[in-house]
TORKOLLO-915605 format. One record per residue (C-alpha): residue in three letters; x, y, z. Coordinates in steps of 0.25 Angstrom, whole numbers, padded with zeros to 4 digits, always signed. Last residue first. Layout:
N
ALAXYZ...
***
This chain:
510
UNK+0288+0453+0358UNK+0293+0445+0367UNK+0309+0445+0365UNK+0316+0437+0355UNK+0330+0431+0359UNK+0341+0427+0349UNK+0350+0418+0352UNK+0362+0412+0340UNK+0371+0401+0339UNK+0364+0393+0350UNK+0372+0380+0350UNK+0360+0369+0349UNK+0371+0358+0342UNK+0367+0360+0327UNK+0366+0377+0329UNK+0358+0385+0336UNK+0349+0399+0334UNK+0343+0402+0346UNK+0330+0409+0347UNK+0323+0415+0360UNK+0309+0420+0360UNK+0306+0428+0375UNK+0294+0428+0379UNK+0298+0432+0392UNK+0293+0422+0402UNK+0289+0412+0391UNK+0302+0412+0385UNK+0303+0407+0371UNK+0315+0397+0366UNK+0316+0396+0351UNK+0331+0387+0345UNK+0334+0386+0332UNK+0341+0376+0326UNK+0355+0376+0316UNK+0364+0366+0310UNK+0376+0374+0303UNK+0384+0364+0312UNK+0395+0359+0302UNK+0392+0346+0302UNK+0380+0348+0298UNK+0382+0351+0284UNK+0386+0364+0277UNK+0376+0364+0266UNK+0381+0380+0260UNK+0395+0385+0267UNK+0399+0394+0279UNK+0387+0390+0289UNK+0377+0398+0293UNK+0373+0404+0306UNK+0367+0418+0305UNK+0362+0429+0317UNK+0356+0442+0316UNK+0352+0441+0301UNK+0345+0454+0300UNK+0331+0453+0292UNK+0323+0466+0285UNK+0312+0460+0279UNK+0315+0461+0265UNK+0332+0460+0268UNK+0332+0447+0262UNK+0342+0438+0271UNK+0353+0431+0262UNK+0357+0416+0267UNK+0365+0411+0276UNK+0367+0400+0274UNK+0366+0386+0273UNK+0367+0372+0281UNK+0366+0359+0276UNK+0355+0352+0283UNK+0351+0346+0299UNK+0343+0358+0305UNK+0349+0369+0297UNK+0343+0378+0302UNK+0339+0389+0310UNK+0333+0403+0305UNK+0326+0412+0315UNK+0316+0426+0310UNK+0316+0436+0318UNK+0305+0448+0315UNK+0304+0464+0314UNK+0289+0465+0313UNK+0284+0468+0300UNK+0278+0481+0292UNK+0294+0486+0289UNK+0296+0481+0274UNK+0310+0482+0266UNK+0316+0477+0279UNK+0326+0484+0289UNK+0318+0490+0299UNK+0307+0478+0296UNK+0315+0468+0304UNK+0319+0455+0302UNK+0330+0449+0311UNK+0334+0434+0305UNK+0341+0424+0315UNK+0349+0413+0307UNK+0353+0399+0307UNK+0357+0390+0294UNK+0349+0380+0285UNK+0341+0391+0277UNK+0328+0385+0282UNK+0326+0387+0294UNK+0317+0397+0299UNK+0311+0402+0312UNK+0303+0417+0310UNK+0297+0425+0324UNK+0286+0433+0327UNK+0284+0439+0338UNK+0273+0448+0336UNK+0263+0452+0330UNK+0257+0465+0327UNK+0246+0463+0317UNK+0252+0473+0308UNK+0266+0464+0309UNK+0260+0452+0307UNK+0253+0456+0293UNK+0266+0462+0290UNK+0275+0450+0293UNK+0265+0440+0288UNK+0264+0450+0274UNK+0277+0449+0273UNK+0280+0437+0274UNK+0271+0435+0261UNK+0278+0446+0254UNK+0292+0442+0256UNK+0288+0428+0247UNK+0289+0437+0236UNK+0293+0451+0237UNK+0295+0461+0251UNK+0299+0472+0249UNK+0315+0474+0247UNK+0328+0465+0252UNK+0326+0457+0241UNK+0333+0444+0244UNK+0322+0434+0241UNK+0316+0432+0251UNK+0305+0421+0257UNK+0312+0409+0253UNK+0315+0400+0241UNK+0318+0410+0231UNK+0322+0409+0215UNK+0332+0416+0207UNK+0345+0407+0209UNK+0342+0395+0215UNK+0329+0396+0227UNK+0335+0407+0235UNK+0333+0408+0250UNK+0333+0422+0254UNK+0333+0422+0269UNK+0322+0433+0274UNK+0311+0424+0278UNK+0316+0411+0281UNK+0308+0399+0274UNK+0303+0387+0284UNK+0294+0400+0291UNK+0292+0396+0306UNK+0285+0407+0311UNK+0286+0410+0326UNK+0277+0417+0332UNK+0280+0423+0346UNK+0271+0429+0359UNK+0260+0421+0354UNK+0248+0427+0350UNK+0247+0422+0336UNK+0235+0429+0330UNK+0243+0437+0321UNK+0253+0428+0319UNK+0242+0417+0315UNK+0235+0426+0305UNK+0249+0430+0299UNK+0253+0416+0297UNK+0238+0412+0292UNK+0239+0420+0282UNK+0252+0417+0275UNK+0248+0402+0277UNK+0235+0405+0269UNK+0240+0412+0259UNK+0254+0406+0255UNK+0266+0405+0265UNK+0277+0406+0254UNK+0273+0416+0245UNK+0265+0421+0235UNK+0252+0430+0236UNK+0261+0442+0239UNK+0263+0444+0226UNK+0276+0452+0223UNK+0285+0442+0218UNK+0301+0442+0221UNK+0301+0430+0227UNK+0312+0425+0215UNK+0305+0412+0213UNK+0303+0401+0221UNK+0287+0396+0217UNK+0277+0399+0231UNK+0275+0393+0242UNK+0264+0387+0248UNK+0268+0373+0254UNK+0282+0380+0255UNK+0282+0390+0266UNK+0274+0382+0277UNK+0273+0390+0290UNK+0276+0387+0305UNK+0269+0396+0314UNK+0274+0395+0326UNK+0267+0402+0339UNK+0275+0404+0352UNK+0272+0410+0366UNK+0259+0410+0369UNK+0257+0395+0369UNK+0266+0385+0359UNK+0258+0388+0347UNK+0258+0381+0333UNK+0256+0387+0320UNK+0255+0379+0306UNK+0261+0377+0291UNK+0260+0364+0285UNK+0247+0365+0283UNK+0238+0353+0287UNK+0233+0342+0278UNK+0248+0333+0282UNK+0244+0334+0298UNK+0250+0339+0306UNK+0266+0338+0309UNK+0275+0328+0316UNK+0283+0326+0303UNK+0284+0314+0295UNK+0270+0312+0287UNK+0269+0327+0287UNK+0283+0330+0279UNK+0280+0319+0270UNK+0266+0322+0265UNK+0273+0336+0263UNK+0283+0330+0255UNK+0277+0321+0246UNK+0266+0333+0243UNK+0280+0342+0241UNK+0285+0332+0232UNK+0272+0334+0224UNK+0272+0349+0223UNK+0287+0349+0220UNK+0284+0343+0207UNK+0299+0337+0199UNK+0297+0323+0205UNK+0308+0316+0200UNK+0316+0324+0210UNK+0333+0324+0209UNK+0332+0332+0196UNK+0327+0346+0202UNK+0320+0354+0193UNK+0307+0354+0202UNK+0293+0359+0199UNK+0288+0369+0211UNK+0274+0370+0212UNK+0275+0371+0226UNK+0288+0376+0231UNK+0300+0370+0234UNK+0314+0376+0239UNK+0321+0361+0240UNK+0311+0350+0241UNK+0300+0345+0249UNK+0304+0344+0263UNK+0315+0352+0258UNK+0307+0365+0258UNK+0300+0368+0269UNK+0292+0360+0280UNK+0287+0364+0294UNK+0288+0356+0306UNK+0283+0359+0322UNK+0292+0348+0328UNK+0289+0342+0345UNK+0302+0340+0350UNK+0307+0327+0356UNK+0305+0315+0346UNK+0309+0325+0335UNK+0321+0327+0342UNK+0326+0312+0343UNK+0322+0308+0328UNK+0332+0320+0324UNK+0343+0317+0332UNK+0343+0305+0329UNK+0340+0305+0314UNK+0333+0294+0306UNK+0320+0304+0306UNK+0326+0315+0296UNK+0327+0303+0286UNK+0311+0299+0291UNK+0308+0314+0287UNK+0316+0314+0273UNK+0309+0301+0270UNK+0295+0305+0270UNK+0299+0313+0258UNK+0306+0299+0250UNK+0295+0293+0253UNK+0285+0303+0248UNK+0292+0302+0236UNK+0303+0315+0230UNK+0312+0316+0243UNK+0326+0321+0235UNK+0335+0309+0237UNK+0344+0300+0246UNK+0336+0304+0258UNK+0323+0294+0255UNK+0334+0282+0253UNK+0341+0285+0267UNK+0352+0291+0271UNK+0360+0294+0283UNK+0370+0303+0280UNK+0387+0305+0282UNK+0393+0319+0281UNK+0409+0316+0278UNK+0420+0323+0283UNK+0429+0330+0273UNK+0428+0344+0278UNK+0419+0349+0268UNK+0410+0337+0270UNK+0405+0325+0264UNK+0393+0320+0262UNK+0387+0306+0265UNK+0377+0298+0262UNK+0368+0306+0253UNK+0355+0314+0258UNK+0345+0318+0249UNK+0340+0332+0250UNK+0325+0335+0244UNK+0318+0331+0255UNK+0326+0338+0265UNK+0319+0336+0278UNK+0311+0346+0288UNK+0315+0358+0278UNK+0307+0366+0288UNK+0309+0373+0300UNK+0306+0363+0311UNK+0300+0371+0323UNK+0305+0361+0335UNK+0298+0360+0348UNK+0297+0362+0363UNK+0313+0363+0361UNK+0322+0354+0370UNK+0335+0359+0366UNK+0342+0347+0366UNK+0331+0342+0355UNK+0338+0354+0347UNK+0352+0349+0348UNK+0346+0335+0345UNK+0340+0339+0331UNK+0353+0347+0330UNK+0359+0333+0328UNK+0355+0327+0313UNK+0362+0315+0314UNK+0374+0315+0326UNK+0385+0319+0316UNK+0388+0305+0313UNK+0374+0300+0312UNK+0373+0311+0299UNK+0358+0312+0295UNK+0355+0320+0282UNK+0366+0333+0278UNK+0361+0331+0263UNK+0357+0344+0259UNK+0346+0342+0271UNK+0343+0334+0284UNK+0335+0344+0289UNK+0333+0359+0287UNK+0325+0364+0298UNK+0328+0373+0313UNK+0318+0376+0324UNK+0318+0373+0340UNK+0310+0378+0351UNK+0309+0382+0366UNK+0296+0386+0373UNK+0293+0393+0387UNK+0279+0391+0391UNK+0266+0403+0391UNK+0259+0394+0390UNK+0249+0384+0379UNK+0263+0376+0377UNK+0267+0368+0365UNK+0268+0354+0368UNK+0282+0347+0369UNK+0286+0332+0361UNK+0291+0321+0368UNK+0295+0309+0360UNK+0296+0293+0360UNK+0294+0281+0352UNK+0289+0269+0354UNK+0291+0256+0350UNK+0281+0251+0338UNK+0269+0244+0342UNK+0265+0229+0339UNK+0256+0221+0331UNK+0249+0229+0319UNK+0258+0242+0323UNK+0256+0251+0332UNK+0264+0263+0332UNK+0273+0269+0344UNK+0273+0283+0349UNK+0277+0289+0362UNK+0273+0304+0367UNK+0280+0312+0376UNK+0274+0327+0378UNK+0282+0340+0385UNK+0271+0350+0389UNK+0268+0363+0384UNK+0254+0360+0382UNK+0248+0347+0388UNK+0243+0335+0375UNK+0230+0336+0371UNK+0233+0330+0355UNK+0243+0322+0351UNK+0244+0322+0335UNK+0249+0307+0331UNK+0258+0306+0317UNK+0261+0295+0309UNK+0272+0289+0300UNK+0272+0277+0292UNK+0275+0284+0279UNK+0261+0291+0282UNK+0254+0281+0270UNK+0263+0269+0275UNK+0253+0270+0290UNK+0255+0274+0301UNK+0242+0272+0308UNK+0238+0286+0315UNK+0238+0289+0331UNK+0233+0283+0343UNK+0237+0292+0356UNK+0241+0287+0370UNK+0242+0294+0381UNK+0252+0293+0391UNK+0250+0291+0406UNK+0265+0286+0408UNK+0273+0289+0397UNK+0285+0288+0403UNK+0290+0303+0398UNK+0277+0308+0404UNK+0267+0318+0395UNK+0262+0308+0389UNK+0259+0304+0374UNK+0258+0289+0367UNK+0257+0289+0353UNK+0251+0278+0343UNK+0255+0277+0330UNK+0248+0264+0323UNK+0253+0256+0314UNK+0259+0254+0298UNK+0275+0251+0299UNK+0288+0258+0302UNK+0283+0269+0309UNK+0283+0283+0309UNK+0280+0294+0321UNK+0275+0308+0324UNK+0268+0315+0335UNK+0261+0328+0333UNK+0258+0338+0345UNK+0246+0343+0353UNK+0242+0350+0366UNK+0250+0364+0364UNK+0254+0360+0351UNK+0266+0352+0345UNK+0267+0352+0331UNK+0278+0339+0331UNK+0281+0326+0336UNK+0290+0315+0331UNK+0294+0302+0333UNK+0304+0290+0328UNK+0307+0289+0312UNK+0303+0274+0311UNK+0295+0268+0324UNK+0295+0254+0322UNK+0282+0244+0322UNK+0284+0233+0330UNK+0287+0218+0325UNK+0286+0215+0309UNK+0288+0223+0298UNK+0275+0224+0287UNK+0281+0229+0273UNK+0271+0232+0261UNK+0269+0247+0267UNK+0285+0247+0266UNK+0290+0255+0278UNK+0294+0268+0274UNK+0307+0273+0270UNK+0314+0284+0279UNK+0325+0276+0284UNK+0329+0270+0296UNK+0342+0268+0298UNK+0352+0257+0296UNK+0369+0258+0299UNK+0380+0255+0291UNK+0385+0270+0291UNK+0373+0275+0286UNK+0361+0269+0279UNK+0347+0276+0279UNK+0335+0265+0279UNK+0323+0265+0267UNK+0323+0251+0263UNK+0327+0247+0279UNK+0314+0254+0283UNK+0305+0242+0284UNK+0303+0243+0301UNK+0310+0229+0303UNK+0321+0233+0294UNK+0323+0244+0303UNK+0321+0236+0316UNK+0333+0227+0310UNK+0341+0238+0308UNK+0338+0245+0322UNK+0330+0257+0324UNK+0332+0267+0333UNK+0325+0278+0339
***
């Protein structure tokens, strides 16, 4: 989608418009409540869909002004024979956004769906997308992960063709994308222009809620409409149905709850609150349920795949040096510690993935003497945040599950982790894979020190040779899942910005 400059002014977002090279883009500031434009109502940020079941899915939009979101859905192209489904008011309160759940859709089928709002006198034009629904059969599947967006300052380039590896996964044709966390980078302002090592300068789109830490709900809802100016970006999200889980930067860096910043960019010094602004943020603009629910949830796609996609922030405990014994700390807490090990266990699905937005053996320091992750870089029994995975090993382990597999991000570069108890300070788990892949559209990292607690090999490592190498470079990196319904067999490719496999490693049925 494209909007012209005086569309732009039409739709009210001049005020909060990214400028480069001369040229107008819509920005991630709202429409003014007091401010009624005249002619058609204008789609903003394009179209979304996202949590795809077997006979539902969410469908996303914003508009520019208060009406009604109405979407059309047909199993054609053309749209002939399409139903049509009323949705919410956009309204100032959702930032203008909205979200239609479309219910007794065919499993396993490709889905078109239009949307347009209604406004007091005319309708928006429409937008188009397609989204796939998960199967109930035995069907072959293909999916895509990765996270890190538009972080340490690398935002929206037009000269490197935006944020591109969101087109070399839409090439892939995935029946949907796990996104990993760090779904934005509140807390990384972006600048103009950067230059780089060899001289050639990096240049940005901007716009006002970019050029700072996200501390108002505004400036939150601002990250997702940046993300949303992109190409690349706006065009995958139109064609691949998104299963989202958050992490740190869609708050701030390495949070916790409680947490009381010493961090002089934020007037705003309580983490608890920013994170309130975030989350409301983060549901408002994402193709997810509803803001009441948890952010951590399972979705099926027939006997072949579960996902479990946890939340390892809303609970989280205080950064320290994760070298405590009680096992009532962590990063799941009770209830979704529970009810990860009641759902493998009743999972009957030849493979679980966990999507955990933390890597498991990474040691991920938090400045000198605190951790941000699961280790900790003691090779021994299990301590801290250790003791809670491995009670969901253990527990799966005694209940003979199987086929379980762990996709991360994260870390912003690409790795494949072999776990396995021959080699850990604890034997009661089943040897395990765990897949890293990022970043999505960041600075790239890494590697980073493996903790030997439960025994991993790094069998394969892509990293580049300097800390916040930019995009330029390629050190982009998405994961690639392709099971076969004939043999069971659970294929990862690791690839890089372009969809060049870099690394292939298949999983037989267990």
């Amino acid at each position: 989608m494209t909007i012209d400059r005086r569309g732009l002014f039409r739709a009210g977002l001049g005020a909060g418009a990214g400028i480069i090279g001369g040229q107008l883009l819509a920005g991630a500031a709202s429409a003014s409540p007091a401010f009624h434009p005249g002619g058609r109502p204008v789609l903003t940020h394009g179209v979304q869909s996202g949590d795809a079941t077997a006979n539902s899915a969410i469908v996303w939009t914003r508009s520019d002004r208060a009406g009604r979101m109405l979407v059309e859905v047909s199993r054609r192209p053309d749209f002939r024979g399409a139903r049509l489904v009323r949705g919410p008011v956009l309204g100032a309160g959702s930032d203008f956004t909205g979200k239609v759940r479309l219910s007794d859709l065919p499993s396993g089928e490709k889905i078109f769906y239009r949307v347009r709002v209604e406004g007091d006198r005319q309708a928006s034009a429409p937008l188009t997308g397609a989204l796939t629904t998960a199967p109930t059969g035995r069907d072959d599947l293909r999916f895509v992960w990765t996270g890190d967006v538009a972080g340490q300052g690398w935002g929206i380039n037009p000269a490197f063709g935006g944020m591109r590896i969101f087109d070399s996964m839409r090439a892939r044709k995935p029946d949907f994308f796990l996104h990993s966390g760090d779904t934005v980078y509140a807390d990384g302002p972006i600048t103009e222009s950067v230059t780089l090592p060899d001289g050639t300068v990096w240049t940005n789109v901007v716009t006002e809620a970019k050029s700072k830490v996200a501390e108002t709900l505004t400036e939150y809802r601002g990250q997702y409409a940046y993300n949303l100016l992109d190409d690349p970006y706006r065009r995958f999200a139109a064609e691949v149905p998104q299963i989202n889980q958050w992490d740190d930067h869609e708050v701030t860096n390495n949070w916790y709850p409680g947490e009381i910043l010493d961090d002089a960019r934020y007037t705003e010094k309580r983490v608890d609150v920013l994170a309130r602004r975030a989350r409301q943020a983060y549901f408002e603009y994402l193709p997810i349920p509803d803001l009441s629910g948890p952010i951590y949830r399972k979705l099926s796609y027939g006997p072949m795949l579960d996902v479990f996609v946890l939340d390892m922030r809303t609970m989280k405990d205080v950064n320290d040096g994760n070298t405590y014994a009680d096992p009532n700390r962590g990063l799941l807490g009770a209830a979704q510690k529970r009810w990860l090990i009641d759902g493998l266990k009743r999972s009957r699905a030849t493979w679980k993935v966990i999507a955990n937005d933390l890597p498991i053996g990474l040691v991920v320091p938090d400045g000198g003497a605190a951790q941000e992750g699961v280790a900790q870089g003691d090779p021994g029994a299990p301590l801290g945040r250790e003791l809670e995975i491995h009670t969901v090993l253990r527990e799966a382990h005694r209940a003979r599950v199987s086929g379980i597999v762990f996709l991360t991000a994260d870390v912003h570069y690409t790795a494949a982790h072999h776990y396995d108890p021959a080699r850990a300070a604890v034997q009661d788990f089943t040897p395990f894979w765990e897949f890293v892949s990022g970043p999505a559209h960041a600075g790239a990292f890494g590697p980073n020190a493996l903790d030997g607690t439960f025994g991993p090999e790094a069998v394969f490592v892509n990293a580049p040779p300097a800390a916040n190498t930019s995009p330029a470079a390629g050190f982009q990196h998405f994961g690639e899942v392709n099971i076969d319904a004939r043999t069971g067999a659970f294929t990862v490719d690791l690839r890089d910005i372009d969809g060049r496999s870099l690394f292939r490693k298949t999983l037989q049925r267990p």
